[in-house]
LOTOR-308101 format. One line per 2 residues: their letters; for each residue x, y, z of N, C-alpha, C. Coordinates in nm, 4 decimals, m for minus. Example, Ala and Ser with C-alpha at 12.3 -4.5 7.8 and 13.67 -1.06 7.14 Angstrom:
<rs>
AS) 1.3190/m0.5690/0.7800/1.2300/m0.4500/0.7800/1.3200/m0.3300/0.7800 ~ 1.2850/m0.2250/0.7080/1.3670/m0.1060/0.7140/1.2900/0.0030/0.7870
</rs>
This chain:
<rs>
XX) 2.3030/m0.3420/15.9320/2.3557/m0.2665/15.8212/2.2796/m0.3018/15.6941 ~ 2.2730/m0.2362/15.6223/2.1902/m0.2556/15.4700/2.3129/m0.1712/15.3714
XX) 2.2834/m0.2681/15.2632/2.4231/m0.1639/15.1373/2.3062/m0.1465/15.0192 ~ 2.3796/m0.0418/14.9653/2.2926/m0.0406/14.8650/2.4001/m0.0845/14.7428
XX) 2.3287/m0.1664/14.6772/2.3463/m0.2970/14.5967/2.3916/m0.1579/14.4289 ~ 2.2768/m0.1257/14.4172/2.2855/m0.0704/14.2910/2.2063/0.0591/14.2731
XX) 2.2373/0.1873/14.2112/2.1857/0.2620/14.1475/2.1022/0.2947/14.0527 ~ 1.9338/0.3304/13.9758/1.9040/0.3302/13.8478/1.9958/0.4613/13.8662
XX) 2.0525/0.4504/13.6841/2.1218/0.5082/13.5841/2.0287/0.6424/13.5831 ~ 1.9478/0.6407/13.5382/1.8096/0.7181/13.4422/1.7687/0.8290/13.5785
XX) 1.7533/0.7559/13.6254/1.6393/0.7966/13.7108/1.7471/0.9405/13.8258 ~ 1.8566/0.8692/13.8974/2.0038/0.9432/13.9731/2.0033/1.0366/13.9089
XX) 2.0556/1.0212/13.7577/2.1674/1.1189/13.6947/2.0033/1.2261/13.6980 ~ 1.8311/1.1995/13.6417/1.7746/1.3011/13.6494/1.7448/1.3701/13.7772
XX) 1.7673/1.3079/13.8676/1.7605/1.4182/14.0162/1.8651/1.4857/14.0146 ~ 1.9583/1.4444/13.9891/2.0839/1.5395/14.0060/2.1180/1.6598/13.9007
XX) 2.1015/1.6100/13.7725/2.0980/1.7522/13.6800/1.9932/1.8357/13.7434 ~ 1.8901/1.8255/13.8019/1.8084/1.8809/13.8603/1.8286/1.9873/13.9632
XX) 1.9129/1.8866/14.0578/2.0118/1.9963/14.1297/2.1310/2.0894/14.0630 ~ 2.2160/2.0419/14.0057/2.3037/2.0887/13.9349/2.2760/2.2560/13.8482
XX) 2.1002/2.2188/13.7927/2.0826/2.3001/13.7489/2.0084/2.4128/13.8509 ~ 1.9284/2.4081/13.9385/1.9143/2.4845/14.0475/2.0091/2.5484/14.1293
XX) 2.1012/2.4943/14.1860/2.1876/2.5512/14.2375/2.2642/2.6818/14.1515 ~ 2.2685/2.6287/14.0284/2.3845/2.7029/13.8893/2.3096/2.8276/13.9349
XX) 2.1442/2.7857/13.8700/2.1029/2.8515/13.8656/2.0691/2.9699/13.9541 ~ 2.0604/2.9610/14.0443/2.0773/3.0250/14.1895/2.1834/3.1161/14.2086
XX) 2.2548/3.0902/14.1672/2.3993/3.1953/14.1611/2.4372/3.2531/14.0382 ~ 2.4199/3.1762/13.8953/2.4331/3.2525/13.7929/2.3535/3.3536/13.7227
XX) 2.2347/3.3031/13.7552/2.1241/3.4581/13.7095/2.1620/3.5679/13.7483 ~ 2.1687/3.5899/13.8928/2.1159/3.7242/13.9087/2.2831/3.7704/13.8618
XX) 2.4199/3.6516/13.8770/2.5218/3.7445/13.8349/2.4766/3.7892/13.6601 ~ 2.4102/3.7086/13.6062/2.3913/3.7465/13.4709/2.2930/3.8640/13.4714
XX) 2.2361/3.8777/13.5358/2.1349/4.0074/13.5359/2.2065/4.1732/13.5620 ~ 2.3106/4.1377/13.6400/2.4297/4.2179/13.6838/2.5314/4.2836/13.5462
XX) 2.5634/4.1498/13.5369/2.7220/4.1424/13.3959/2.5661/4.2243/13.2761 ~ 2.4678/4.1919/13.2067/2.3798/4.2310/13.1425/2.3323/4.3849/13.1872
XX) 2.3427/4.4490/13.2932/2.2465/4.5347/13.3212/2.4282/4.6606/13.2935 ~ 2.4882/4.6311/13.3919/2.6466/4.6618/13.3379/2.7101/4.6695/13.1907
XX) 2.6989/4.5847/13.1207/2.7221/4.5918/12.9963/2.8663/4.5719/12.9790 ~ 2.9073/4.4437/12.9376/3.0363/4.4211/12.9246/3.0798/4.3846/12.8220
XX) 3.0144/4.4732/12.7083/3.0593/4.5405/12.5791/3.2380/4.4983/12.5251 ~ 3.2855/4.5722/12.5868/3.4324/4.5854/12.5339/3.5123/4.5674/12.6633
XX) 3.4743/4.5731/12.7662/3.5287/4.5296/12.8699/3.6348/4.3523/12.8621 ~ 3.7630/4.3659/12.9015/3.8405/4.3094/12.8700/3.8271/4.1904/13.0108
XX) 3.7869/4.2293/13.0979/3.8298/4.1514/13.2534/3.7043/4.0786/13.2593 ~ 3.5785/4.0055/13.1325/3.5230/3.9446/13.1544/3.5022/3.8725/12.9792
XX) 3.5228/3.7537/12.9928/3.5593/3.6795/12.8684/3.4245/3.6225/12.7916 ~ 3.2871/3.6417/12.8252/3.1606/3.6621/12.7632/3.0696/3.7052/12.8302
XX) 2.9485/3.7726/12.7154/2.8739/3.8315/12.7938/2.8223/3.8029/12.9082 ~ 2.7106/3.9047/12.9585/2.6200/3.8322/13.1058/2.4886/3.7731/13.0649
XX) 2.4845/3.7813/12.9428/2.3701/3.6515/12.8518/2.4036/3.5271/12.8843 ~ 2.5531/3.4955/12.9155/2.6301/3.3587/12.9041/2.5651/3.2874/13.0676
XX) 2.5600/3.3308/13.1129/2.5189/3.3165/13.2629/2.4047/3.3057/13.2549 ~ 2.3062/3.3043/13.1552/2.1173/3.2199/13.1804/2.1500/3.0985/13.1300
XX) 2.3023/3.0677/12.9897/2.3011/2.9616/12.9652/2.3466/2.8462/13.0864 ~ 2.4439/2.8908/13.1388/2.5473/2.8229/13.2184/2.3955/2.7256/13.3295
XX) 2.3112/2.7269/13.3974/2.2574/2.6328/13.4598/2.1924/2.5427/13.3572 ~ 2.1881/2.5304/13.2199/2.1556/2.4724/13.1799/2.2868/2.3437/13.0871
XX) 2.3955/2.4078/13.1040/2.4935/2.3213/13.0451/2.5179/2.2664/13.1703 ~ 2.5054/2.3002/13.2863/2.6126/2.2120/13.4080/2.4246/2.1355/13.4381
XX) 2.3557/2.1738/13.4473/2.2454/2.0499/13.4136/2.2758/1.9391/13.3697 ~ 2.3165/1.9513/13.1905/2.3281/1.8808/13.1113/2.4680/1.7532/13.1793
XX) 2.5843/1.8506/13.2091/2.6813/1.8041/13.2277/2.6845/1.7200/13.3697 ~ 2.6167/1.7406/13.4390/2.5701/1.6730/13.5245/2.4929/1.5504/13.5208
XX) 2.4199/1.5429/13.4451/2.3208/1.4070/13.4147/2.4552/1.3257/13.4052 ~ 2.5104/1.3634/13.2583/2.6226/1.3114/13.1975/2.7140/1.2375/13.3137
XX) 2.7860/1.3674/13.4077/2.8889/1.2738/13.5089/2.7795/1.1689/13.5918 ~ 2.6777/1.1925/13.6228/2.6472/1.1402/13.7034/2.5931/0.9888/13.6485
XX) 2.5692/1.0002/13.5749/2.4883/0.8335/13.4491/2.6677/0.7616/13.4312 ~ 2.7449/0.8219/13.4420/2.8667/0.8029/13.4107/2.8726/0.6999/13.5798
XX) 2.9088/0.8337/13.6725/2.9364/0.7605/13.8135/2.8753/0.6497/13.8664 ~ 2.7276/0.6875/13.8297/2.6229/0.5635/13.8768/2.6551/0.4354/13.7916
XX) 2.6712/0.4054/13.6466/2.7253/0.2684/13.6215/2.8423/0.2541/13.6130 ~ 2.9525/0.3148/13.6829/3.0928/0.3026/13.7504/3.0409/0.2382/13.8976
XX) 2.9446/0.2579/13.9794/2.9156/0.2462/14.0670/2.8446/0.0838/14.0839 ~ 2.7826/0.1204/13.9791/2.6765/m0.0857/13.9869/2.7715/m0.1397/13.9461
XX) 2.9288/m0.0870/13.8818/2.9942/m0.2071/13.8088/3.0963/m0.2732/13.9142 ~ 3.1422/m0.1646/14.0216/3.2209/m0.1845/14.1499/3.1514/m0.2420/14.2709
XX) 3.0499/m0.2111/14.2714/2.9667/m0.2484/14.3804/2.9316/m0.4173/14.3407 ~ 2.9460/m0.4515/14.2487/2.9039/m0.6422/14.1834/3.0364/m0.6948/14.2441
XX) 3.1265/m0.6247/14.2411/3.2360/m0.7209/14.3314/3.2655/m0.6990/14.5008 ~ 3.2409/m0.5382/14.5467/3.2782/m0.5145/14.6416/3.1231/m0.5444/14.7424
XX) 3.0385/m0.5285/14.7080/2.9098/m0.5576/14.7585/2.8061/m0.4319/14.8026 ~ 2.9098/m0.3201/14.7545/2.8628/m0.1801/14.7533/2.8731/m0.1048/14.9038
XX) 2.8153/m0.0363/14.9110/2.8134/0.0908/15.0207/2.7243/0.0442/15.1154 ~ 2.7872/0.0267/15.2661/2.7045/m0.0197/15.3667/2.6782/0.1191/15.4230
XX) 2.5723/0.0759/15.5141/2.5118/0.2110/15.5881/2.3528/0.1921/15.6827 ~ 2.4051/0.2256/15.7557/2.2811/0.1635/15.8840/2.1827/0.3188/15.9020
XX) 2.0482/0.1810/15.8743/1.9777/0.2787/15.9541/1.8796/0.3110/16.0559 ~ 1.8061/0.4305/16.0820/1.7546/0.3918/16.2476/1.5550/0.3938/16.2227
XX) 1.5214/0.3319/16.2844/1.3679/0.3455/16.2295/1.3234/0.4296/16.3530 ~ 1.2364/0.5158/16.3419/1.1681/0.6411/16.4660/1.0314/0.5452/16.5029
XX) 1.0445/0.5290/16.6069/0.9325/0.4450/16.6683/0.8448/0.5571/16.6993 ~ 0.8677/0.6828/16.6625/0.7171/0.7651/16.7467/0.6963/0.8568/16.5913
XX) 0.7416/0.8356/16.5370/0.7256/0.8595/16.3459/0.5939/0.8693/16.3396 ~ 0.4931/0.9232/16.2718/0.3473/0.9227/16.2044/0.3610/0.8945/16.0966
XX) 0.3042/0.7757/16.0498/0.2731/0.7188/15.9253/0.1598/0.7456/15.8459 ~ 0.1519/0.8189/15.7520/0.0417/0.8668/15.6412/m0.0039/0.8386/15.5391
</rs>
């Protein structure tokens, strides 16, 4: 078994806004290209424009670094007493090494 001891802060939270923002992004464009091409002017059954939706992968980006720089030194601070997250792993003996 091997645990992993500790998290970098910096480094986690930037892979993950990374994702955070890809994924958003992945689903909120083209609805924003939609809500925008539609025009939801005065329309009552949608509470901002479809402009709002190029912003949105970039705030859950943001907000993401954030939880995650958050979780990760919640994580090195629990893991100093508990000894952190065990987890085994398997090495491929017929693997190609490059």
């Amino acid at each position: 078994m091997k645990r992993i001891k500790r998290f970098g802060v910096y480094q986690t939270s930037k892979v993950f806004a990374i994702i955070y923002f890809i994924v958003t992004a992945i689903f909120m464009i083209p609805i924003g290209l939609f809500m925008t091409m539609m025009g939801t002017g005065s329309s009552s059954w949608m509470p901002f424009s479809g402009t709002m939706f190029f912003v949105l992968p970039f705030v859950y980006g943001l907000v993401g670094f954030i939880t995650t720089a958050i979780g990760c030194a919640v994580y090195n601070l629990i893991a100093r007493w508990t000894g952190g997250i065990e987890f085994q792993v398997e090495t491929d003996q017929n693997a190609v090494v490059m």
